[in-house]
DRENTORKOL-3810 file (N, C-alpha, C; in nm, 4 decimals):
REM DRENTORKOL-3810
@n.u->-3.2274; n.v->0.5446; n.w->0.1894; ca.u->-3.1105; ca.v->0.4974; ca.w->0.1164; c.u->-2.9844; c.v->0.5751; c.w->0.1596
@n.u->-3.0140; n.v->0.7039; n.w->0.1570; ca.u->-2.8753; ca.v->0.7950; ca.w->0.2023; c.u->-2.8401; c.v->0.7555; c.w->0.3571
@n.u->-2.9273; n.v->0.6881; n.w->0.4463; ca.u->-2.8854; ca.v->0.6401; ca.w->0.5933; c.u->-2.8110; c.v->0.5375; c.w->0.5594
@n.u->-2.8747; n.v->0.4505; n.w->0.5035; ca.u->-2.7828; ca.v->0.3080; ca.w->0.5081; c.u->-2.6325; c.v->0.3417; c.w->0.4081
@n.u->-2.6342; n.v->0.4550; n.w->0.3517; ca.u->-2.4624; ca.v->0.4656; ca.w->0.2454; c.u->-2.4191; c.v->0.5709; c.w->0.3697
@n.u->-2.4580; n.v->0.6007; n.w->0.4218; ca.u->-2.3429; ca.v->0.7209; ca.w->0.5406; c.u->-2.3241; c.v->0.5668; c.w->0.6452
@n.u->-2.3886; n.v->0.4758; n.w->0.6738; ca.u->-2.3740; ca.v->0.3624; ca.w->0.7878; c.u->-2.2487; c.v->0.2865; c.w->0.7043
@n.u->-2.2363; n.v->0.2681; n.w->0.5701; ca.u->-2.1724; ca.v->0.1835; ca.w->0.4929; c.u->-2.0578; c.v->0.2611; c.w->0.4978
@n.u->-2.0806; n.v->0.3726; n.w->0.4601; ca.u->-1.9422; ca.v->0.4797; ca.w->0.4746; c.u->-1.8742; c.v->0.4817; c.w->0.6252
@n.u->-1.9329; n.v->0.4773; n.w->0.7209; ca.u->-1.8620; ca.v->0.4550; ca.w->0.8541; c.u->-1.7836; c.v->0.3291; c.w->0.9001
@n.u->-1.8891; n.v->0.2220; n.w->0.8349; ca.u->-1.8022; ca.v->0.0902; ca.w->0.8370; c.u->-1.7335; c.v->0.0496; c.w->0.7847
@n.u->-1.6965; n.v->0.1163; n.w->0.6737; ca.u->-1.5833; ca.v->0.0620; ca.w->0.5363; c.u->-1.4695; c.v->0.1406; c.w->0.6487
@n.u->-1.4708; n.v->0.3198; n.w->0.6877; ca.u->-1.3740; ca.v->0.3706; ca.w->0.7320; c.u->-1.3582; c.v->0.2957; c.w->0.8491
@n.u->-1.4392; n.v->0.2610; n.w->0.9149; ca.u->-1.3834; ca.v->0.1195; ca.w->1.1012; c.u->-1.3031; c.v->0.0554; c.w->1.0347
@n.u->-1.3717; n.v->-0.0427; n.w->0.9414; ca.u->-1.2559; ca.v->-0.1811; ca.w->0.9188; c.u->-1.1502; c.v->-0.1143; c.w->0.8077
@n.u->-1.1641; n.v->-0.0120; n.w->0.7256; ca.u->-0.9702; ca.v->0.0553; ca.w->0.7078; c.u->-0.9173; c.v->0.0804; c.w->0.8271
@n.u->-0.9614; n.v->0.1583; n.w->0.8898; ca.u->-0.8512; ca.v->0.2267; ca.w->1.0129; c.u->-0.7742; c.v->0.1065; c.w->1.0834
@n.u->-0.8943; n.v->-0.0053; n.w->1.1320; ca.u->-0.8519; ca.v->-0.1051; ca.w->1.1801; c.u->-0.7280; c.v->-0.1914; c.w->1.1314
@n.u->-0.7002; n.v->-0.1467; n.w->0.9729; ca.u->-0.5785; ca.v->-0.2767; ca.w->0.9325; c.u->-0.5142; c.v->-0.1371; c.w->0.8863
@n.u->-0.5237; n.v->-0.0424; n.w->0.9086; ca.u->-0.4086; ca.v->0.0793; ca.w->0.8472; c.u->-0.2838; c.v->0.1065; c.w->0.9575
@n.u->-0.3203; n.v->0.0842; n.w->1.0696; ca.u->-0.1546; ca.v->0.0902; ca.w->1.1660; c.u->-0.1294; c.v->-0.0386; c.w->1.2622
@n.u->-0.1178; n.v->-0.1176; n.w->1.1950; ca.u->-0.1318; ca.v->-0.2689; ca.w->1.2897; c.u->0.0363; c.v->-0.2716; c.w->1.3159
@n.u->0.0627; n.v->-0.3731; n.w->1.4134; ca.u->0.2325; ca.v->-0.4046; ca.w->1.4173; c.u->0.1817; c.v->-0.5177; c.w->1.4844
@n.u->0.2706; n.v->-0.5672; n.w->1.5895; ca.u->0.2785; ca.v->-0.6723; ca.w->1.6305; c.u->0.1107; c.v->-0.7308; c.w->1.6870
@n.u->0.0192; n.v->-0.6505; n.w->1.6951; ca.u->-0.0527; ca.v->-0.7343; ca.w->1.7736; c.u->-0.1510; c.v->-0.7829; c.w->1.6312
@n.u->-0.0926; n.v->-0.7508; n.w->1.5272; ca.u->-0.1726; ca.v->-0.8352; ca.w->1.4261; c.u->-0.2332; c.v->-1.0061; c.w->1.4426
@n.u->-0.1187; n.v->-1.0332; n.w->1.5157; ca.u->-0.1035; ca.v->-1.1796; ca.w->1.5593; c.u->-0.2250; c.v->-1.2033; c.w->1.6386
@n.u->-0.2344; n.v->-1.1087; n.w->1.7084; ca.u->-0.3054; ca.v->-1.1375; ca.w->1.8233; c.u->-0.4772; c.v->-1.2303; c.w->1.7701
@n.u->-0.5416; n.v->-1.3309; n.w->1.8831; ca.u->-0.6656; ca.v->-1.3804; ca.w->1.8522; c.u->-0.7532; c.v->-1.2630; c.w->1.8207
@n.u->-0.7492; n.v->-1.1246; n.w->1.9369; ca.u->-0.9023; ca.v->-1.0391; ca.w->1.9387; c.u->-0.8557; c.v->-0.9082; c.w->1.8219
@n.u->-0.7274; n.v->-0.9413; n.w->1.8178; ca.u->-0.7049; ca.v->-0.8687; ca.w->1.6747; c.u->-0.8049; c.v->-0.8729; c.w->1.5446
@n.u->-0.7639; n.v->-1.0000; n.w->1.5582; ca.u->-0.8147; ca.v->-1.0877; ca.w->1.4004; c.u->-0.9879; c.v->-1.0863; c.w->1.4351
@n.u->-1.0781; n.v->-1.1142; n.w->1.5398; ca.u->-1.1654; ca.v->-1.1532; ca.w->1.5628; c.u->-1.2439; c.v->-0.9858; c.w->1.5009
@n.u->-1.1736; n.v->-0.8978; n.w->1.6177; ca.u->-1.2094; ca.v->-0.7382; ca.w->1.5265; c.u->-1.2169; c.v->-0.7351; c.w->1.4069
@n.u->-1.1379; n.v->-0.7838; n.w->1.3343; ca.u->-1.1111; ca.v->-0.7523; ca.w->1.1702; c.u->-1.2580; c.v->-0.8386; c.w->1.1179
@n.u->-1.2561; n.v->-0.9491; n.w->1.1794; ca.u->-1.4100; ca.v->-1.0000; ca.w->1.1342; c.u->-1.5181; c.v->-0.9558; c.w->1.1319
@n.u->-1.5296; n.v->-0.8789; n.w->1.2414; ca.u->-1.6429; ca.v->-0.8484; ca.w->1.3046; c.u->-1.6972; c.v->-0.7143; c.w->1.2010
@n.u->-1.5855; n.v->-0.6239; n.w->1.2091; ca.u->-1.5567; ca.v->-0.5481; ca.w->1.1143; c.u->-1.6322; c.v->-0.5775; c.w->0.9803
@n.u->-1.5698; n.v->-0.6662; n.w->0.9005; ca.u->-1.5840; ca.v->-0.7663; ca.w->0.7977; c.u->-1.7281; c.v->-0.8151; c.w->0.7226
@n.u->-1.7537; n.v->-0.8388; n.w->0.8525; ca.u->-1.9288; ca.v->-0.9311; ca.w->0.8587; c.u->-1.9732; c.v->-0.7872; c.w->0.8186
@n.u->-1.9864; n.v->-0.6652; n.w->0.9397; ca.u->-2.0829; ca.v->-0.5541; ca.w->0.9230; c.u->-2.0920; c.v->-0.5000; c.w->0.8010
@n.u->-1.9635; n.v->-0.5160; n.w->0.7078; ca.u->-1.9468; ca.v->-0.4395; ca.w->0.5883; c.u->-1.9892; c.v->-0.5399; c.w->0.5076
@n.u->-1.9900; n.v->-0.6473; n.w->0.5097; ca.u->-2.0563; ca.v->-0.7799; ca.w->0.3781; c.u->-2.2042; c.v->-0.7465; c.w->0.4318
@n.u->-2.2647; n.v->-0.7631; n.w->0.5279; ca.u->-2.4229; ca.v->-0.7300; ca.w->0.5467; c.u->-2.4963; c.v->-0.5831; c.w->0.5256
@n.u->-2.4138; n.v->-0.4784; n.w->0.5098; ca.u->-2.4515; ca.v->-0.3481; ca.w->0.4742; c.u->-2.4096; c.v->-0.3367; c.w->0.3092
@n.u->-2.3624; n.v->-0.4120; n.w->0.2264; ca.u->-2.3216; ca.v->-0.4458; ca.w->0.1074; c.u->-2.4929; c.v->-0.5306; c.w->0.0561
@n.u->-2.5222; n.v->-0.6205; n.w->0.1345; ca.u->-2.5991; ca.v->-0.7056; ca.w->0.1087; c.u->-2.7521; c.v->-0.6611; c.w->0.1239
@n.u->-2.7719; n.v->-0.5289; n.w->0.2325; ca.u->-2.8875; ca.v->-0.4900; ca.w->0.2233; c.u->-2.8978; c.v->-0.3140; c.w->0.1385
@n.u->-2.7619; n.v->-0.3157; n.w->0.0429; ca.u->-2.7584; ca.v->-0.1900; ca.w->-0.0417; c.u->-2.8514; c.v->-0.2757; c.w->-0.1880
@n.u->-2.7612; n.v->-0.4120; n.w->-0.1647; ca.u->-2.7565; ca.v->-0.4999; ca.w->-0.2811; c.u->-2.9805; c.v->-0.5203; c.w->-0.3107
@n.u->-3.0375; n.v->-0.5095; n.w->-0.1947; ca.u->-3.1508; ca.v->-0.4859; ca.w->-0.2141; c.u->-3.2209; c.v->-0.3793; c.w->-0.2666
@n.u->-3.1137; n.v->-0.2704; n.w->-0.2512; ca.u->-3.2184; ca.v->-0.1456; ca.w->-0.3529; c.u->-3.1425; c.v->-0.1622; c.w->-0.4862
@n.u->-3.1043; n.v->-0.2592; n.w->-0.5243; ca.u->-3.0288; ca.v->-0.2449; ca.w->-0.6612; c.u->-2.9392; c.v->-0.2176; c.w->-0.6744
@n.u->-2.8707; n.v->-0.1376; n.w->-0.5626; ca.u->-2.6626; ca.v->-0.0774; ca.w->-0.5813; c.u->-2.5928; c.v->-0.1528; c.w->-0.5269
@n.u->-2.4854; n.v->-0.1616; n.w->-0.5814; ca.u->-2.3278; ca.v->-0.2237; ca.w->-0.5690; c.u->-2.2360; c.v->-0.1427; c.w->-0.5609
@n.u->-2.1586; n.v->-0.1770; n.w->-0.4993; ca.u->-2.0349; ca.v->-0.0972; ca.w->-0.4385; c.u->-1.9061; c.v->-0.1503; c.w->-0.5110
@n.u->-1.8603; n.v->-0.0817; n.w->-0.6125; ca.u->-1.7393; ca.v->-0.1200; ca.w->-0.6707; c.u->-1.6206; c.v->-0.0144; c.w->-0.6254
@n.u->-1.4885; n.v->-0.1421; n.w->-0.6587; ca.u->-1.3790; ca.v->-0.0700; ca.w->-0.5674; c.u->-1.2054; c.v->-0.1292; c.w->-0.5549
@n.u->-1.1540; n.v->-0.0876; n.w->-0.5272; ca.u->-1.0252; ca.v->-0.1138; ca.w->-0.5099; c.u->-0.9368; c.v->-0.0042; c.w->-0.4441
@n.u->-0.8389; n.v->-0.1255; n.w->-0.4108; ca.u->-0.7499; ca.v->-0.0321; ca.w->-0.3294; c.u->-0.5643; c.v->-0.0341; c.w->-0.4088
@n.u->-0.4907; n.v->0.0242; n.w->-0.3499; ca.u->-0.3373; ca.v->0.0865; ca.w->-0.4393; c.u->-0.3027; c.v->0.1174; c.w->-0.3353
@n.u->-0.1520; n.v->0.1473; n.w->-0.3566; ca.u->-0.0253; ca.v->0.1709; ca.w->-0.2979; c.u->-0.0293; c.v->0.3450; c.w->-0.3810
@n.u->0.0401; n.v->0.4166; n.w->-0.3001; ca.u->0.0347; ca.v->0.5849; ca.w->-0.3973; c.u->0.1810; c.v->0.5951; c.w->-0.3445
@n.u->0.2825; n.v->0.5869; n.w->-0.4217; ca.u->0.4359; ca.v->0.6265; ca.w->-0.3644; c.u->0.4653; c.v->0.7915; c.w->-0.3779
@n.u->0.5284; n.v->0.8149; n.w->-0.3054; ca.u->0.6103; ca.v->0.9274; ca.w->-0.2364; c.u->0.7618; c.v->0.9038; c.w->-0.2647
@n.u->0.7932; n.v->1.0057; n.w->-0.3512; ca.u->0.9426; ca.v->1.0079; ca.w->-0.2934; c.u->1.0394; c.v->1.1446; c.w->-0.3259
@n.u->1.0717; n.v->1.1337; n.w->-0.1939; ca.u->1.2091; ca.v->1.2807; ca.w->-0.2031; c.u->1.3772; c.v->1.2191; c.w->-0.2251
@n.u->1.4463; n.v->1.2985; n.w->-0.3183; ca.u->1.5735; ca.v->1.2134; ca.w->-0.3007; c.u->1.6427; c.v->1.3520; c.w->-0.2943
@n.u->1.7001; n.v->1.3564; n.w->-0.1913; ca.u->1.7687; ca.v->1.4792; ca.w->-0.1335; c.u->1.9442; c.v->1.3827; c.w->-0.1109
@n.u->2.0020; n.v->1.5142; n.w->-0.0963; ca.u->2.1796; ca.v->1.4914; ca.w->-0.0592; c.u->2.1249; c.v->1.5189; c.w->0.0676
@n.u->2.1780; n.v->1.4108; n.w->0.1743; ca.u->2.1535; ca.v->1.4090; ca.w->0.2956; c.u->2.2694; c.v->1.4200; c.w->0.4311
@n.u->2.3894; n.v->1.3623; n.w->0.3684; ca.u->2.5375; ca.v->1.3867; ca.w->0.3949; c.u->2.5858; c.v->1.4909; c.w->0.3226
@n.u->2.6209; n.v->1.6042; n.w->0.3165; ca.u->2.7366; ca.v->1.7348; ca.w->0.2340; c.u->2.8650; c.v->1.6706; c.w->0.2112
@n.u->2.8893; n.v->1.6523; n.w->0.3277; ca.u->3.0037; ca.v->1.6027; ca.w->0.3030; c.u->3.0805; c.v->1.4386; c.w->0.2450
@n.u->2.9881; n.v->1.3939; n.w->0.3017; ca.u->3.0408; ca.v->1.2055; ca.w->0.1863; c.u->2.9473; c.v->1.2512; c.w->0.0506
@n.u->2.9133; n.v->1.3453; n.w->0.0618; ca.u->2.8002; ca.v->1.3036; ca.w->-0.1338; c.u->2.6804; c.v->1.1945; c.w->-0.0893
@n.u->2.6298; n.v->1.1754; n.w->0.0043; ca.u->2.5300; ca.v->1.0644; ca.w->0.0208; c.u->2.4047; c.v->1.1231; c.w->-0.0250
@n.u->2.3161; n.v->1.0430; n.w->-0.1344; ca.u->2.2206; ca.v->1.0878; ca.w->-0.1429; c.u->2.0918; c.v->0.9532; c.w->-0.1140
@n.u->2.0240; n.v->1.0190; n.w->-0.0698; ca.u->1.8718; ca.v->0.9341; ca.w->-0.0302; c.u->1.7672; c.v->0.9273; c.w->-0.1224
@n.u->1.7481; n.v->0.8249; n.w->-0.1345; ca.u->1.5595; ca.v->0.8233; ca.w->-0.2298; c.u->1.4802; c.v->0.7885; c.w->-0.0914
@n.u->1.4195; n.v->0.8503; n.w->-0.0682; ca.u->1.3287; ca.v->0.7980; ca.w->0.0063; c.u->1.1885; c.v->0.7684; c.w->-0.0202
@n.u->1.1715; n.v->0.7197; n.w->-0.0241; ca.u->0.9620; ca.v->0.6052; ca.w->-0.0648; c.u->0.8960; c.v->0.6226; c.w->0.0271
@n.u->0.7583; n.v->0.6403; n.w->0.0130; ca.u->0.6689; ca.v->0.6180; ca.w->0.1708; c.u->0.5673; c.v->0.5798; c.w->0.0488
@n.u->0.4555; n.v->0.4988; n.w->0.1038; ca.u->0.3516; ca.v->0.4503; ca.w->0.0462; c.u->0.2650; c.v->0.5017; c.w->0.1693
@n.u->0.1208; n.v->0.5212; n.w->0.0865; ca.u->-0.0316; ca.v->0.5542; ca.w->0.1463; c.u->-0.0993; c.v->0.4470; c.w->0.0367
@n.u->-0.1831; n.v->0.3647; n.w->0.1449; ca.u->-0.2553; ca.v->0.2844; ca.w->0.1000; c.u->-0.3684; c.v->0.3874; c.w->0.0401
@n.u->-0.4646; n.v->0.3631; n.w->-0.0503; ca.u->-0.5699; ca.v->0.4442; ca.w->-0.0880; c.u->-0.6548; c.v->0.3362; c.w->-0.1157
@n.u->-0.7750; n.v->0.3778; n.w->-0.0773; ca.u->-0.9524; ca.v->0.2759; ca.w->-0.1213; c.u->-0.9719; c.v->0.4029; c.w->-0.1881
@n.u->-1.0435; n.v->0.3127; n.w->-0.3066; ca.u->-1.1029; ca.v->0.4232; ca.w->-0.4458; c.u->-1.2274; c.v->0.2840; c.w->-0.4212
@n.u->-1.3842; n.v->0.3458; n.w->-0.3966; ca.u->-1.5109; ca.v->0.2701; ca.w->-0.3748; c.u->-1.5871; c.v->0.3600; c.w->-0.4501
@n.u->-1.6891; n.v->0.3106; n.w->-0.5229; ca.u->-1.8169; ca.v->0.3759; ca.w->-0.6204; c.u->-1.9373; c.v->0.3009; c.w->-0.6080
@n.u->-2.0044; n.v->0.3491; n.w->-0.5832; ca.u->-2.1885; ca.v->0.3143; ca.w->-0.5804; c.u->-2.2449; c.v->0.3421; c.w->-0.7157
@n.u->-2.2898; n.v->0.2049; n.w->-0.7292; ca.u->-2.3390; ca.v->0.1951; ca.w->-0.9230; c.u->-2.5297; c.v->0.1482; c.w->-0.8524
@n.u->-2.5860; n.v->0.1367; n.w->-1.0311; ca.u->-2.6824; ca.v->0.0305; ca.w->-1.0216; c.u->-2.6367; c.v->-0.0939; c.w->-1.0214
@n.u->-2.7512; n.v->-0.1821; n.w->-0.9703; ca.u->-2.7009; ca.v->-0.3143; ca.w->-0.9937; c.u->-2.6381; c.v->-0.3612; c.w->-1.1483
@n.u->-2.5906; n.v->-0.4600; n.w->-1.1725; ca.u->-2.5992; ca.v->-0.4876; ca.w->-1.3164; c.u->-2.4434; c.v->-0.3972; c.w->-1.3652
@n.u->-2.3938; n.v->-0.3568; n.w->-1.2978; ca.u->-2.2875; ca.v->-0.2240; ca.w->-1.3695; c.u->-2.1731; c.v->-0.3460; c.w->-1.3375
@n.u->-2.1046; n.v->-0.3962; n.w->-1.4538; ca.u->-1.9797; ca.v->-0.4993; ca.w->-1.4359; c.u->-1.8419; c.v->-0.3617; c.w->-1.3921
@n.u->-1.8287; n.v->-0.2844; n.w->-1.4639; ca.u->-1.6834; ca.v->-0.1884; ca.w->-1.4062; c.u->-1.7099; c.v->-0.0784; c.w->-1.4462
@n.u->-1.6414; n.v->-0.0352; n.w->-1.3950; ca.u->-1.5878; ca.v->0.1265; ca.w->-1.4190; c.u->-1.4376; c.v->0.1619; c.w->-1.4060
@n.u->-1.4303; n.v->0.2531; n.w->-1.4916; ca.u->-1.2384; ca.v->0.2355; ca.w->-1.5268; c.u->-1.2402; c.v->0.3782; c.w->-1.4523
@n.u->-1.1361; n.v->0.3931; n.w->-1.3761; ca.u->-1.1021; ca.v->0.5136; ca.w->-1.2734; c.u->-0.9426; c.v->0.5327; c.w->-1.3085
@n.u->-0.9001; n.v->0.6376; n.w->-1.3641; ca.u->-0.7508; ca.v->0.6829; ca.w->-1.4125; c.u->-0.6898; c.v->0.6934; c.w->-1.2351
@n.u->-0.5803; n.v->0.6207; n.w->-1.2205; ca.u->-0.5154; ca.v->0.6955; ca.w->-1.0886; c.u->-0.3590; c.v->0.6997; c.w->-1.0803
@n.u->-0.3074; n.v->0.7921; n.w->-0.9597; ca.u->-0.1791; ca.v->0.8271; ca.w->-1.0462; c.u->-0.1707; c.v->0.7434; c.w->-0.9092
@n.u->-0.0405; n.v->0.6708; n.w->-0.9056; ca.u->-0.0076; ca.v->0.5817; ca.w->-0.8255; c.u->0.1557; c.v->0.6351; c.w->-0.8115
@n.u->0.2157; n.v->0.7388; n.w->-0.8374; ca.u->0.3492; ca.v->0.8027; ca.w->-0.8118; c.u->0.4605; c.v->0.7191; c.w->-0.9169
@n.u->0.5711; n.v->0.7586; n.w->-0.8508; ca.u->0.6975; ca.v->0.6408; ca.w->-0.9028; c.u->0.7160; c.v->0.5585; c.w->-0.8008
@n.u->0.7018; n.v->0.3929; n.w->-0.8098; ca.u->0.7314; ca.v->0.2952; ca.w->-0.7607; c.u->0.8789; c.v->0.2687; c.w->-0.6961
@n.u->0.9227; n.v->0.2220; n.w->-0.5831; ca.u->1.0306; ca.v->0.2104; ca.w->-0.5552; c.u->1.0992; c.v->0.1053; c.w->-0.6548
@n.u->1.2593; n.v->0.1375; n.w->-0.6373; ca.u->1.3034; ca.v->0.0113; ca.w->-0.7075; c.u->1.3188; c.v->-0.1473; c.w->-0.6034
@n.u->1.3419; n.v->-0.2223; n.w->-0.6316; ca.u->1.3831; ca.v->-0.3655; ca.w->-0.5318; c.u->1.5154; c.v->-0.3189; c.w->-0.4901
@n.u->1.6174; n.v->-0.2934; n.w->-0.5752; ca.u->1.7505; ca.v->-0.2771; ca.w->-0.5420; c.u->1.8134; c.v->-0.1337; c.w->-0.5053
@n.u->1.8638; n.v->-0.0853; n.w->-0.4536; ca.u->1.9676; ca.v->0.0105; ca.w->-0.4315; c.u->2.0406; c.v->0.0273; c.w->-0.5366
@n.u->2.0282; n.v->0.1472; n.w->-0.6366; ca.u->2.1238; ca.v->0.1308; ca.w->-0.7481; c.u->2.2611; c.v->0.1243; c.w->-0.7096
@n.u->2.3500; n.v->0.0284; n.w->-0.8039; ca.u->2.4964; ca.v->0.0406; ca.w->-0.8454; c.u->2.5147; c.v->0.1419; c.w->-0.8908
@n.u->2.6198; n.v->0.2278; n.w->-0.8010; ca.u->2.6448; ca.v->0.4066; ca.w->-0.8369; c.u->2.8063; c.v->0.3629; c.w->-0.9039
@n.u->2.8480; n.v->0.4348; n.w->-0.9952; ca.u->2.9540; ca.v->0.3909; ca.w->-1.0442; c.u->3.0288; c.v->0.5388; c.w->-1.1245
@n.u->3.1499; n.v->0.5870; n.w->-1.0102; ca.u->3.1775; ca.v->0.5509; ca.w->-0.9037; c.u->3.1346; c.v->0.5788; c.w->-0.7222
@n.u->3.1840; n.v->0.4410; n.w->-0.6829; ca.u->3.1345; ca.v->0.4430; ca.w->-0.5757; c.u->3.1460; c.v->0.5815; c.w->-0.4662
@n.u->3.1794; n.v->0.6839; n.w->-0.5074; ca.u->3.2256; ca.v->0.7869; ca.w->-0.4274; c.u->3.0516; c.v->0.8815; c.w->-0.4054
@n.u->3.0026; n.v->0.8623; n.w->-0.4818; ca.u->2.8904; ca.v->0.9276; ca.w->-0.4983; c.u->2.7452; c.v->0.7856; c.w->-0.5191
@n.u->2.7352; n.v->0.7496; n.w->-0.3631; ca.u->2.6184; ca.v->0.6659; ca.w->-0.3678; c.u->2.5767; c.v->0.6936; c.w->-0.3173
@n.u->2.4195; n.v->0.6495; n.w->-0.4120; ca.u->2.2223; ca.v->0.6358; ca.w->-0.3928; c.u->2.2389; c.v->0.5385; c.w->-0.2860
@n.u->2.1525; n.v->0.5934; n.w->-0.2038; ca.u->2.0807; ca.v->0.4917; ca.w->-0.0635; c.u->1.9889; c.v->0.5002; c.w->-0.1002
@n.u->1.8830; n.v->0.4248; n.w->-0.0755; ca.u->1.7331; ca.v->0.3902; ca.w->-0.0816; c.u->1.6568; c.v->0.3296; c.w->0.0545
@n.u->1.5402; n.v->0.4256; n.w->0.1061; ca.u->1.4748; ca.v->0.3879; ca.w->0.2119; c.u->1.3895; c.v->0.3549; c.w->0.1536
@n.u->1.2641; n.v->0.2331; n.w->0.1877; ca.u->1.1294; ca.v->0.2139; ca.w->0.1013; c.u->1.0760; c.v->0.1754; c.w->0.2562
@n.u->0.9745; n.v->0.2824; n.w->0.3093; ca.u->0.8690; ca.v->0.3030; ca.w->0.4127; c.u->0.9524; c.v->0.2843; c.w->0.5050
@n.u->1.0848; n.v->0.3259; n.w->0.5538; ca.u->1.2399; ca.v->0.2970; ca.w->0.6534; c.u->1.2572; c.v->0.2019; c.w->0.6463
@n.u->1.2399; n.v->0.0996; n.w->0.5179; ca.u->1.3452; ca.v->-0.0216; ca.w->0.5330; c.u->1.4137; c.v->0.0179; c.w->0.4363
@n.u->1.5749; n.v->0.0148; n.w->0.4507; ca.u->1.7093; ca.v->0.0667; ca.w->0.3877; c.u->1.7387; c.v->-0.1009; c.w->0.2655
@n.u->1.7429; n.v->-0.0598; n.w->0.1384; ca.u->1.7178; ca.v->-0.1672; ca.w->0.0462; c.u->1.9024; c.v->-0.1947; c.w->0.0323
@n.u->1.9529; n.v->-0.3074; n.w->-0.0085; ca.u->2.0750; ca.v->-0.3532; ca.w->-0.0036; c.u->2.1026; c.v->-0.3013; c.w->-0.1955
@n.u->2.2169; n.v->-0.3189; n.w->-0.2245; ca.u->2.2666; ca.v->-0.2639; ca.w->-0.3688; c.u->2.2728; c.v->-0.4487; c.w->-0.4053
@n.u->2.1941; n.v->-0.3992; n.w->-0.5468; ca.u->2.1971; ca.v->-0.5520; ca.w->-0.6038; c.u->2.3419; c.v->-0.5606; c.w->-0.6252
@n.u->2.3695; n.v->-0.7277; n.w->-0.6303; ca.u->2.4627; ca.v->-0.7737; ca.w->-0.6576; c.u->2.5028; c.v->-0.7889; c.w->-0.8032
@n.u->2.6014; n.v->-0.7704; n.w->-0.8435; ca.u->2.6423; ca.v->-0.7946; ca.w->-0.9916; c.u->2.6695; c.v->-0.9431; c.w->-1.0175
@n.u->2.6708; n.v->-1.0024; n.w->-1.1183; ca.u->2.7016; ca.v->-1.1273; ca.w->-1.1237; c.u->2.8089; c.v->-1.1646; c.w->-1.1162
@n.u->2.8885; n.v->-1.1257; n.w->-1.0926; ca.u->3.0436; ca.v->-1.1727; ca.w->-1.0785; c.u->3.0974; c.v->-1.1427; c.w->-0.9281
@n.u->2.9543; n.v->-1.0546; n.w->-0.8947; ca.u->2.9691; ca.v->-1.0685; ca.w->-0.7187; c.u->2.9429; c.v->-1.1514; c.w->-0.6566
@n.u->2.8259; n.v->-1.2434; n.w->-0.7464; ca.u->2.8050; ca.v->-1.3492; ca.w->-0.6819; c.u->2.8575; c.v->-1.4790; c.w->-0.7121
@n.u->2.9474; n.v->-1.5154; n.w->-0.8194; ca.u->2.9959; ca.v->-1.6474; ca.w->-0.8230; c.u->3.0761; c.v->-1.6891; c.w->-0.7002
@n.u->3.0863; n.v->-1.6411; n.w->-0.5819; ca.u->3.1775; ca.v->-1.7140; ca.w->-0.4737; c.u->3.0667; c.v->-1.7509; c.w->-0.4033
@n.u->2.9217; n.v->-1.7284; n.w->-0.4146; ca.u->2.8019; ca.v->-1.7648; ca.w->-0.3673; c.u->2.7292; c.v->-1.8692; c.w->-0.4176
@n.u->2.7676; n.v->-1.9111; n.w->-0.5503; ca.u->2.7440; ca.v->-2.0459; ca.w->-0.6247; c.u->2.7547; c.v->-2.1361; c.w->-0.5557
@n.u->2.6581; n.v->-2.2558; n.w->-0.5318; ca.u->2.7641; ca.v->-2.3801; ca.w->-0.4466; c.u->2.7753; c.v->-2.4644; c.w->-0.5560
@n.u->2.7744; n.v->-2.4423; n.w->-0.7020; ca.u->2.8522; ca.v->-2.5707; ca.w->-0.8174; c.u->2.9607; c.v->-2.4868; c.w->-0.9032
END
C-alpha cells in the first residue's frame, strides 16, 4: 500500500508541475496530450487505491502575498503588490469518508480595482502577479461612455 501512495504522490507532483509554469505553449497539441497522459496515470492510481478502500480527498487555492512598500521617494508612489502560489491540500481517508474540513489561510486577496487615492498626489498602484490593475472609474467618469 505505501508503494502504490509514494507512486500516487509522484504522479499528482508530474501532472502539478506540468500545469504550474505553462505560457504560450499551453496551446500547443503535445502540450495538452501530456496533461492527459498525466491525467489518465493519476485517475488509474486513484482507482487501484480505490481497491484497498482509500480515497484521496482534496483541493486546491490561490495563497496571496502582498508587500505594499513606497517605491518612488520622491512622487509618494506606493505599490501593493500580489503574487499568488497555487497550493494542492490532498488527504488519504477510508473509503466511505464524504469530507473533511481543513482550516487554510489563503492571505489578503487582491482588489479588482486600483484604489481612488484622494488626493491624487499620493497614489496606490496595484500589481496582481505583474499585471498593473487600472483605478476604477467613478460614475460620473463614465457618463461620456454611455451610448444613451
Amino acid at each position: 500500500m505505501f508503494g502504490l501512495l509514494e507512486e500516487f504522490g509522484q504522479a499528482v507532483h508530474q501532472f502539478h508541475e506540468h500545469y504550474r509554469d505553462f505560457g504560450a505553449e499551453v496551446r500547443s497539441l503535445d502540450f495538452q496530450l501530456s496533461g492527459l497522459k498525466r491525467g489518465h496515470v493519476v485517475a488509474a492510481l486513484m482507482e487501484r487505491l480505490a481497491e484497498h478502500c482509500s480515497v484521496i480527498l482534496g483541493a486546491d487555492y490561490l495563497q496571496w502575498h502582498v508587500s505594499k512598500e513606497l517605491e518612488d521617494y520622491e512622487s509618494f508612489r506606493f505599490v501593493h503588490d500580489y503574487t499568488s502560489t497555487r497550493i494542492l491540500e490532498l488527504s488519504i481517508e477510508r473509503a466511505g469518508v464524504q469530507s473533511r474540513r481543513v482550516r487554510i489561510f489563503s492571505g489578503e486577496a487582491p482588489p479588482k480595482f486600483a484604489p481612488h487615492t484622494d488626493p491624487p498626489e499620493t497614489p496606490i498602484f496595484v500589481r496582481v502577479n505583474g499585471v498593473w490593475l487600472d483605478e476604477e472609474k467613478k460614475r460620473g467618469d463614465m457618463d461620456d461612455e454611455i451610448p444613451f
